[in-house]
MIVO-730364 format. One line per field, with one value per residue (C-alpha): residue number from 1; chain; x, y, z. Coordinates in steps of 0.1 Angstrom, whole numbers, always signed. Layout:
<pts>
num [NUM_...]
chaine [A_...]
x [X_...]
y [Y_...]
z [Z_...]
</pts>
This chain:
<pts>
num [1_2_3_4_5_6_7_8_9_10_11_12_13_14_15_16_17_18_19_20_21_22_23_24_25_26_27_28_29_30_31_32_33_34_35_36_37_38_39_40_41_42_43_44_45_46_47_48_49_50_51_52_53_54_55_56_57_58_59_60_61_62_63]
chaine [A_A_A_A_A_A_A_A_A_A_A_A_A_A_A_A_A_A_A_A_A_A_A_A_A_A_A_A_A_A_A_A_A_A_A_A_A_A_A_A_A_A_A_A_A_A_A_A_A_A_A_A_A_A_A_A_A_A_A_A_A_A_A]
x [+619_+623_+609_+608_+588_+576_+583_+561_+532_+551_+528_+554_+532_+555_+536_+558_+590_+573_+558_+592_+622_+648_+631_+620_+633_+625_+650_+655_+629_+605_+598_+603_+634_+641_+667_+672_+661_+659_+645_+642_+621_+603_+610_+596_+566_+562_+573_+542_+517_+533_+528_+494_+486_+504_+475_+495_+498_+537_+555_+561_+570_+587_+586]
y [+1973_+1968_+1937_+1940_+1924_+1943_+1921_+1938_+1924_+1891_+1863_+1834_+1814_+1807_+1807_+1829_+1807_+1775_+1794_+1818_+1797_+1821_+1854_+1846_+1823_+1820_+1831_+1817_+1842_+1822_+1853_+1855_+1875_+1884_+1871_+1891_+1923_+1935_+1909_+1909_+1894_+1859_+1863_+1901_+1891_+1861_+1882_+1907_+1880_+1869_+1903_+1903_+1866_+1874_+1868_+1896_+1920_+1918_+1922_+1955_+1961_+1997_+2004]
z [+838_+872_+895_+930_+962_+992_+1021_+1038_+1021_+1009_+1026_+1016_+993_+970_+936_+920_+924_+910_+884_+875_+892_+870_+884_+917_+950_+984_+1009_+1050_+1060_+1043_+1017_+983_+963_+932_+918_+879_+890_+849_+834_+797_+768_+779_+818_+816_+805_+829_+853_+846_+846_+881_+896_+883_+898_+932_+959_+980_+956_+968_+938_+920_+884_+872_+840]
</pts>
């Protein structure tokens, strides 16, 4: 699996780094980055249910 955001489409809320700290962080452009690009186990799954919650539909999951 592969986590990734699409800056393009990022909007800066933030929701995904108070909700996944260890996946996700905001950088100085005021968008959010991934920070464990392969997560496994616990984080993959929250990291699923964040791309699923994200109000921008910025973050993409490969399989």
């Amino acid at each position: 699996m592969k986590v990734t955001i699409d800056a393009g489409l990022c909007t800066g809320c933030s929701l995904c780094v108070t909700d996944v700290p260890e996946v996700f962080e905001m950088g100085d452009d005021g968008l959010a980055k991934v920070l464990v690009e392969s997560p496994d186990g616990e984080l993959a799954e929250k990291a699923k249910d964040e791309a699923l919650n994200c109000p921008a539909a910025a973050i993409l999951i490969e399989e």
